[in-house]
VEXKOLVEX-330407 format. One record per residue (C-alpha): residue number from 1; x, y, z. Coordinates in Angstrom, 1 decimal. Example, Ala and Ser with C-alpha at 12.3 -4.5 7.8 and 13.67 -1.06 7.14 Angstrom:
BEGIN
+-----+--------+--------+--------+
|   n |     px |     py |     pz |
+-----+--------+--------+--------+
|   1 |   12.3 |   -4.5 |    7.8 |
|   2 |   13.7 |   -1.1 |    7.1 |
+-----+--------+--------+--------+
This chain:
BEGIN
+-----+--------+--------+--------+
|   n |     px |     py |     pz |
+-----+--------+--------+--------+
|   1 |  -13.9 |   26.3 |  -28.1 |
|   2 |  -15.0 |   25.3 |  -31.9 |
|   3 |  -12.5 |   22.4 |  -31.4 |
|   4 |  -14.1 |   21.2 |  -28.2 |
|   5 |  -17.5 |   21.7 |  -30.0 |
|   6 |  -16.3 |   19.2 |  -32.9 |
|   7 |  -14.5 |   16.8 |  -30.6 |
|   8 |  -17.8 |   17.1 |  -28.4 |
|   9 |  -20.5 |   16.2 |  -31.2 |
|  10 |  -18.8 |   13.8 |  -32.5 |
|  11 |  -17.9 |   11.8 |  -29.5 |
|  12 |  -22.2 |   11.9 |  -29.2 |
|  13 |  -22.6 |   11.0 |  -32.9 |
|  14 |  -20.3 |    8.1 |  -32.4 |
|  15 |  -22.2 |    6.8 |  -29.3 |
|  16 |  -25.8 |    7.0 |  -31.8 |
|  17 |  -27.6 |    4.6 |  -33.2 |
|  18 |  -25.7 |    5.7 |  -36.4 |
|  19 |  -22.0 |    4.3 |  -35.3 |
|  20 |  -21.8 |    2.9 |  -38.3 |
|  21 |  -22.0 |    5.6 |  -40.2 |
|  22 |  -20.5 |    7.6 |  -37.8 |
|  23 |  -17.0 |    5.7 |  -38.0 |
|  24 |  -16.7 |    7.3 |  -41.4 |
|  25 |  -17.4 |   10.8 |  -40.4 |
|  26 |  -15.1 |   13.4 |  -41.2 |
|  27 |  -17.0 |   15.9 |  -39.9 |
|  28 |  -15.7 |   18.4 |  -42.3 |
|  29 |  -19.1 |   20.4 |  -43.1 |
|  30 |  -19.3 |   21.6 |  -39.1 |
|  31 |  -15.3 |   22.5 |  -39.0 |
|  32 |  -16.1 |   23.9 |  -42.0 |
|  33 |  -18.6 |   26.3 |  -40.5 |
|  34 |  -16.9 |   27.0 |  -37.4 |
|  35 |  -13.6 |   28.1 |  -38.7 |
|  36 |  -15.8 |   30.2 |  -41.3 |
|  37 |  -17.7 |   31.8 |  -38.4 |
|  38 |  -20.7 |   31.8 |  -40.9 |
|  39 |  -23.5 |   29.5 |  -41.6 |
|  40 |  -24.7 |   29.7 |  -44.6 |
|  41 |  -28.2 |   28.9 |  -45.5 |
|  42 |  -30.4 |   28.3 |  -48.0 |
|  43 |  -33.7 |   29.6 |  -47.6 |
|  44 |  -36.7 |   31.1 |  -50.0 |
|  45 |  -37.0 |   35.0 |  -50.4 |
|  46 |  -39.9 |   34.7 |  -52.4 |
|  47 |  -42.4 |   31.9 |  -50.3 |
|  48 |  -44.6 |   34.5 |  -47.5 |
|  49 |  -44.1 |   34.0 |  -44.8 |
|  50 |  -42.0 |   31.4 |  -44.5 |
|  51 |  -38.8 |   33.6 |  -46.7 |
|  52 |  -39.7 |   36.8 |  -48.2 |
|  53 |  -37.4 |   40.4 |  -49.4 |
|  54 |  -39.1 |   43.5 |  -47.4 |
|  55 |  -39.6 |   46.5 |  -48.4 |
|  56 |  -35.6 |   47.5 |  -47.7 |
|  57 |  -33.9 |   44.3 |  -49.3 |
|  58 |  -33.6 |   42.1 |  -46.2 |
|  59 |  -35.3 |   38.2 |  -46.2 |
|  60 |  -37.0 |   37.4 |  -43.5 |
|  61 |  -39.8 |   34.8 |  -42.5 |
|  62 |  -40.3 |   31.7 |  -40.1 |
|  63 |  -37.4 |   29.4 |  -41.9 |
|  64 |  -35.4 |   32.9 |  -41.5 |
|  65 |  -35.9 |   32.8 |  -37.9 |
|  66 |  -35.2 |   28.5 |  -38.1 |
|  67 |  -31.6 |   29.2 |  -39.3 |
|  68 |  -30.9 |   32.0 |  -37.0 |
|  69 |  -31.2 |   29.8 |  -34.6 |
|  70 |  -29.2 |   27.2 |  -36.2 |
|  71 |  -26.2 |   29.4 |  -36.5 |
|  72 |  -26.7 |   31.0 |  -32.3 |
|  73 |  -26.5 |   27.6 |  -31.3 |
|  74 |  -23.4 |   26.9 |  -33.8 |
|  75 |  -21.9 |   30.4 |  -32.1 |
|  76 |  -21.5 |   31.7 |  -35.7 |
|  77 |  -22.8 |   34.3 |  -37.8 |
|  78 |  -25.6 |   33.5 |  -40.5 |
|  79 |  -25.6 |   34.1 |  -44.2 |
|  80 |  -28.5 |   33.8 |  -46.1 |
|  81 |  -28.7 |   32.6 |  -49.8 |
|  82 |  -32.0 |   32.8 |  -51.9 |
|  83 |  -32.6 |   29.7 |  -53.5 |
|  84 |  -36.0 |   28.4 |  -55.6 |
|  85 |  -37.3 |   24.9 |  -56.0 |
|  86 |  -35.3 |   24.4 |  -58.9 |
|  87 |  -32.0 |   24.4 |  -57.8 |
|  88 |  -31.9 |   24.4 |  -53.6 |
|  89 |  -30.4 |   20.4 |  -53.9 |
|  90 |  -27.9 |   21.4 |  -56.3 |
|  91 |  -26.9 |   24.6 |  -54.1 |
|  92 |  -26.3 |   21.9 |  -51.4 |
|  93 |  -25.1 |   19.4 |  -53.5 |
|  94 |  -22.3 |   22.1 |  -55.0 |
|  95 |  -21.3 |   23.3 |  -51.7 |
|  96 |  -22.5 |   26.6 |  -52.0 |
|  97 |  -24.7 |   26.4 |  -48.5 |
|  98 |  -23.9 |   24.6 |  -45.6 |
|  99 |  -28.0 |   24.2 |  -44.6 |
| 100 |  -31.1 |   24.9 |  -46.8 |
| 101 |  -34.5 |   25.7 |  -45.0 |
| 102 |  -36.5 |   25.9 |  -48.1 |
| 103 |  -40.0 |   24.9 |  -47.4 |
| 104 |  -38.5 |   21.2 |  -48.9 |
| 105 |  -40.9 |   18.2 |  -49.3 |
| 106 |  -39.7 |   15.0 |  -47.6 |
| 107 |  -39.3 |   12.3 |  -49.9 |
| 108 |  -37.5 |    9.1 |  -51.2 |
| 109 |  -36.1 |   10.9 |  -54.2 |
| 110 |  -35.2 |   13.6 |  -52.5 |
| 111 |  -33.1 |   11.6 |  -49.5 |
| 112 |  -31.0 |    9.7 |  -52.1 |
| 113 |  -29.7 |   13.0 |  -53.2 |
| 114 |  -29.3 |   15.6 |  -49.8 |
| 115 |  -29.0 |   14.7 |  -46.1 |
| 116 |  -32.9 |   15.0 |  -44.8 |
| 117 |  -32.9 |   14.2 |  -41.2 |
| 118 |  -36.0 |   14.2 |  -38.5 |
| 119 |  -38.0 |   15.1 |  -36.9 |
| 120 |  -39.8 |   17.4 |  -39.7 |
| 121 |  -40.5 |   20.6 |  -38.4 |
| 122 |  -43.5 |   21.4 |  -40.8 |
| 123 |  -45.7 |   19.5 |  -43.4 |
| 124 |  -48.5 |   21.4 |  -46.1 |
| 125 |  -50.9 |   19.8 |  -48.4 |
| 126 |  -51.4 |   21.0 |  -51.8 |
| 127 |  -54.1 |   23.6 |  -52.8 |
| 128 |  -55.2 |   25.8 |  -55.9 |
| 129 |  -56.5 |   29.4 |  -55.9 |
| 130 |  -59.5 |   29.5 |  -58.5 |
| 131 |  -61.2 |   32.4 |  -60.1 |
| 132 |  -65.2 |   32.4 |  -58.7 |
| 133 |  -66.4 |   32.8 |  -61.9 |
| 134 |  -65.0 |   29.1 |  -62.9 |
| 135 |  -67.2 |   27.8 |  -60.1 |
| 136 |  -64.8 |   24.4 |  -59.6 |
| 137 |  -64.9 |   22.3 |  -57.2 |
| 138 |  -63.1 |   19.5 |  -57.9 |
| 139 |  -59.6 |   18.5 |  -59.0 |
| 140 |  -60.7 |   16.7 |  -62.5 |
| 141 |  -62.1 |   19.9 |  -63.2 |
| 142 |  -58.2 |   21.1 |  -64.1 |
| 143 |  -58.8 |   18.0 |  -66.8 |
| 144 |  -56.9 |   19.5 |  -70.2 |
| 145 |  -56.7 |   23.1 |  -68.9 |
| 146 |  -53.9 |   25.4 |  -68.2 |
| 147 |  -52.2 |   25.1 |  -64.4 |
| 148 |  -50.0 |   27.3 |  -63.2 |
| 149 |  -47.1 |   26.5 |  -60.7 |
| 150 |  -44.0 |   27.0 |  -59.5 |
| 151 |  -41.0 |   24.8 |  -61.4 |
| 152 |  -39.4 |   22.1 |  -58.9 |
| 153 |  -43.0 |   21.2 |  -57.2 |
| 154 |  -43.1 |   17.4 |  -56.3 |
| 155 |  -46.8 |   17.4 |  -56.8 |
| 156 |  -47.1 |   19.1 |  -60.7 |
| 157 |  -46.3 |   15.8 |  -62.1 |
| 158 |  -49.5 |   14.2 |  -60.1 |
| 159 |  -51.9 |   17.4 |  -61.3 |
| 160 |  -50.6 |   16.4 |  -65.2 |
| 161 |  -50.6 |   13.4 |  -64.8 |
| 162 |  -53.8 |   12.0 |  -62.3 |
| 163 |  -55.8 |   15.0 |  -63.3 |
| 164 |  -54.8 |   15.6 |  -66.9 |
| 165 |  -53.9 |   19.4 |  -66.5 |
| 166 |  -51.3 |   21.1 |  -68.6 |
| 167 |  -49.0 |   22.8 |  -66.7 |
| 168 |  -47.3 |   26.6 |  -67.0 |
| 169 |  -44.3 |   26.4 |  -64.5 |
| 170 |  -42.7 |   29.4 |  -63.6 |
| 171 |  -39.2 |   30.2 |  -61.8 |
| 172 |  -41.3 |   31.9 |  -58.4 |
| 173 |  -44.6 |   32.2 |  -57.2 |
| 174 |  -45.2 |   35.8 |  -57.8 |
| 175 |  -45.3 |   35.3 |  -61.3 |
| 176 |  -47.4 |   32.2 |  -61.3 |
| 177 |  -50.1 |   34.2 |  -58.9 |
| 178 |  -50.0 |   37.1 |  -61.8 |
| 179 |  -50.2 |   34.4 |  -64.6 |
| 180 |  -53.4 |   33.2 |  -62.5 |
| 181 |  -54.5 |   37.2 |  -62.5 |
| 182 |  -53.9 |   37.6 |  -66.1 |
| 183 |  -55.8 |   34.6 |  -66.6 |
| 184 |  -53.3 |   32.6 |  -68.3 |
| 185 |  -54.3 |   29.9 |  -66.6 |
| 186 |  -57.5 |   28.4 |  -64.2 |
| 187 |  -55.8 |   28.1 |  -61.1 |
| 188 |  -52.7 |   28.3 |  -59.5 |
| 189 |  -51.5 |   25.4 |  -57.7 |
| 190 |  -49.1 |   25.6 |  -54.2 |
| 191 |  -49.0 |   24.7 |  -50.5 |
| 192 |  -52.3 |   25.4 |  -48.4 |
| 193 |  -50.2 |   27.9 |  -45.6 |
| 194 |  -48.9 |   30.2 |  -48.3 |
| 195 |  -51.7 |   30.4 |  -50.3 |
| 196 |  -53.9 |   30.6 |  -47.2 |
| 197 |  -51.9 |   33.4 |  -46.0 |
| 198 |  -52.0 |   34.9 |  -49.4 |
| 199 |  -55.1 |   35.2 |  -49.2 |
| 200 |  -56.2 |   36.5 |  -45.7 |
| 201 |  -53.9 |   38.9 |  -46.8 |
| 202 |  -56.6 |   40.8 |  -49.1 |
| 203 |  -56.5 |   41.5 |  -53.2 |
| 204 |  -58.3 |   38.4 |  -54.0 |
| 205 |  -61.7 |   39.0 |  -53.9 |
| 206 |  -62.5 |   37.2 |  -57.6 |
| 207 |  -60.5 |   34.0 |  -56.2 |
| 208 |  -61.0 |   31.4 |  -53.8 |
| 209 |  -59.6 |   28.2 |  -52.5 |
| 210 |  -62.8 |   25.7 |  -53.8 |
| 211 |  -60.9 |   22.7 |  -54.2 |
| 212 |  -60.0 |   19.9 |  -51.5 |
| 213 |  -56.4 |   20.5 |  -50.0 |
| 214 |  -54.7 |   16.7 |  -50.6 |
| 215 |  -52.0 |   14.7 |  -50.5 |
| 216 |  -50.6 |   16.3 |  -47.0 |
| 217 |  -46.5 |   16.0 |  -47.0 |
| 218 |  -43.7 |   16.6 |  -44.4 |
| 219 |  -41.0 |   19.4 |  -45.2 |
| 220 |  -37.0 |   18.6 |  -44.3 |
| 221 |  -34.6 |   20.7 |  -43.4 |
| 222 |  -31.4 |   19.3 |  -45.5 |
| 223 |  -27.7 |   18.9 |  -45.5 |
| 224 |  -25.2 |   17.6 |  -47.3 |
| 225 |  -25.7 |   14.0 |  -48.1 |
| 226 |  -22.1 |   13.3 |  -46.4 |
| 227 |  -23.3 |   15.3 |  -43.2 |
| 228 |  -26.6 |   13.3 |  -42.7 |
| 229 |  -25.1 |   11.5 |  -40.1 |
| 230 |  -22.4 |   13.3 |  -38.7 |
| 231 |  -22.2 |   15.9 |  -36.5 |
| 232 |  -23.8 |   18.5 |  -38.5 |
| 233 |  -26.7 |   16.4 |  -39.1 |
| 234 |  -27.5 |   15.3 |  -35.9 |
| 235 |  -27.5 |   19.0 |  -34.7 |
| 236 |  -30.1 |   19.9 |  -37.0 |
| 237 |  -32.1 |   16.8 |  -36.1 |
| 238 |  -31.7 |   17.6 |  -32.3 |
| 239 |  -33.0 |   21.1 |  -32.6 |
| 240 |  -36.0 |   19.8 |  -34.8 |
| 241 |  -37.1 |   17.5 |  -31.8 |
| 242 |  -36.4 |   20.4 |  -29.2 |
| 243 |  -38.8 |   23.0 |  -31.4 |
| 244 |  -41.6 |   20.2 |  -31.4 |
| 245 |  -40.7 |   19.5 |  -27.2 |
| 246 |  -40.5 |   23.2 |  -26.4 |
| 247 |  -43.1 |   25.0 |  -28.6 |
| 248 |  -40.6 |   26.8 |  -30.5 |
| 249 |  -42.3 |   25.9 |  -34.1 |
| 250 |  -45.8 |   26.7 |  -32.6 |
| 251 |  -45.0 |   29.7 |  -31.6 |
| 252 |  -43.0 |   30.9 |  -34.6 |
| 253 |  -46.5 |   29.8 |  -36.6 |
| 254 |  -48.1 |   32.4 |  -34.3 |
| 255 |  -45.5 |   35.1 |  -34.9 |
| 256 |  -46.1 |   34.6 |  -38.9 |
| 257 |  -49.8 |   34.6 |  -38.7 |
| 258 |  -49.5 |   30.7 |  -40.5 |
| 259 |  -52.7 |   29.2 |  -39.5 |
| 260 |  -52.6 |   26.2 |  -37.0 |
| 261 |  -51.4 |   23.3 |  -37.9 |
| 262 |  -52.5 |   19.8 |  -36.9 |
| 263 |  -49.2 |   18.4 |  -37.8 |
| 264 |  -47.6 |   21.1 |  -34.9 |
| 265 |  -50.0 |   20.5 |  -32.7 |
| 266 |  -49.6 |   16.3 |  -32.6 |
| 267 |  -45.8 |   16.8 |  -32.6 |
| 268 |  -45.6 |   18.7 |  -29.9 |
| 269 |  -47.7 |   16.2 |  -27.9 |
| 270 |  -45.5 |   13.7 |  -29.3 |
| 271 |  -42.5 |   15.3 |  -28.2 |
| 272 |  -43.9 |   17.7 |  -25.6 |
| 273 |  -42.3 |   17.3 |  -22.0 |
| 274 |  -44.8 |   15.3 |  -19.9 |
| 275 |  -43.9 |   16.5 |  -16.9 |
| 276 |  -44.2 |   20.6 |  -17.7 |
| 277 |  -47.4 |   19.7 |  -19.3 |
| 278 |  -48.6 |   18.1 |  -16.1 |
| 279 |  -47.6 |   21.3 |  -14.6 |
| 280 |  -49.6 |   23.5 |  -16.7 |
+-----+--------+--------+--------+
C-alpha cells in the first residue's frame, strides 16, 4: 500500500502545475517516511498553545494536533522533536525531521533555504508586554532601552533597527517573560496569540499589551527544500487548503482558546465550500 501511495502522489505531482520540477523528483523524503512508519516533526514545546511540555513530559498544542494529522493521513506513526527559532531550518536542513510545524514566519529568506509551501495555515503580528508603571504607548518608546526576545525572531532586527532598541535575546520564551519580570528589560517582544493567551491566562496584573500589534505575517509549515515540490510537499499544501475549506484550523483555534483570527476567518471564505455554505 505505501508503494501504491508513492506511485499515486507522484503520478498527481507530475500532472501539477509544477511538472517541471516534478520531473526531477525522487520522492525520497515520503518513501522515506513510509518505510520508517514514523513522521517526524518539528514542532515548539515551549510556544502555548501552539507546542508546550505538560505537567507529565508530553508536548502538546494546536501545531501538535496539525502534525498528527499529517502523519493519520500518511498511515504512520508521529514523532515529535522540540526545536526553537534558532535552529528548526537547520533541523530540516540536516535531515533530522521530516516536517517542522514551528509557528515559522513566511518569508523570502526563509524559502531559499526550506521547502514553504501554501496555503499558510496561520499568520500573527508582532506585540510587546509592558510593565504599567512605564506607561508606553508607542513603539519609539523602546528607543535605546533594553528588549527582550526570543533568539531567531524575524522581526528583532526591525525593533533594533527602526526603533533603536537594544535587544536581550534568549534561547525560549519563558526566560525572556522572567527577564521582563525581573525587569531586565522594558518589554518583552513576541507574536500577539501567544502573548495574548499569556495573558488571559492571569499572573500579569503589573503588565499590559499598550503598544500597536504591527507588521502582521503568515506562518509556513516547511519541508525539505528538495520536497517542496514533490510529493511530500504537495501533501502538506493539500491539507493546508482542506483545513481553511473545512474549518479544521478554526476549530483547532477554538479548542486552544487562541483568539479569533481574521486571517482564519477570510481563508476559510476563500477556500470555504460554496455550496455547504449555501446549505447552512
Amino acid at each position: 500500500m505505501k508503494k501504491i501511495l508513492v506511485a499515486m502522489i507522484a503520478t498527481t505531482t507530475a500532472l501539477s502545475p509544477v511538472a517541471a520540477a516534478a520531473e526531477a523528483c525522487t520522492n525520497a523524503g515520503l518513501t522515506r517516511v513510509l518505510d520508517r512508519g514514523t513522521l517526524i516533526a518539528g514542532v515548539k514545546a515551549d510556544y502555548k498553545p501552539w507546542g508546550y511540555r505538560e505537567t507529565d513530559g508530553s508536548v502538546v498544542g494546536l501545531e501538535i494536533d496539525l502534525a498528527q494529522k499529517v502523519a493519520d493521513t500518511l498511515g504512520v506513526g508521529l514523532e515529535l522533536v522540540p526545536v526553537i527559532a534558532s535552529n528548526r531550518m537547520q533541523f530540516l536542513q540536516q535531515g533530522q525531521i521530516d516536517l517542522m510545524i514551528a509557528t515559522m514566519t513566511d518569508t523570502a529568506d526563509r524559502r531559499e533555504m526550506v521547502g514553504i509551501k501554501g496555503p499558510n495555515y496561520y499568520a500573527s503580528g508582532t506585540a510587546a508586554l509592558t510593565p504599567k508603571a512605564l506607561g508606553m504607548t508607542s513603539w519609539d518608546e523602546l528607543n535605546g532601552k533594553p528588549v527582550c526576545g526570543v533568539q531567531g525572531a524575524f522581526y528583532l532586527q526591525k525593533i533594533e533597527q527602526e526603533y533603536g532598541a537594544t535587544i536581550v535575546a534568549f534561547g525560549n520564551a519563558a526566560e525572556g517573560k522572567q527577564a521582563l519580570r525581573d525587569k531586565k528589560c522594558v518589554a518583552f517582544v513576541y507574536d500577539d496569540t501567544t502573548i495574548g493567551a499569556d495573558y488571559a491566562a492571569g499572573g500579569w496584573d503589573d503588565f499590559e499589551i499598550s503598544l500597536p500589534i504591527e507588521d502582521y505575517a503568515p506562518w509556513g509549515i516547511a519541508v525539505a527544500k528538495a520536497e517542496e515540490n514533490c510529493a511530500l510537499g504537495q501533501i502538506v499544501s493539500g491539507l493546508q487548503y482542506q483545513w481553511h475549506r473545512d474549518g479544521t484550523l478554526i476549530e483547532l483555534e477554538e479548542k486552544w482558546g487562541v483568539s479569533h483570527s481574521p486571517f482564519l476567518a477570510e481563508m476559510h471564505e476563500r477556500y470555504g465550500d460554496p455550496l455547504a455554505q449555501a446549505a447552512q
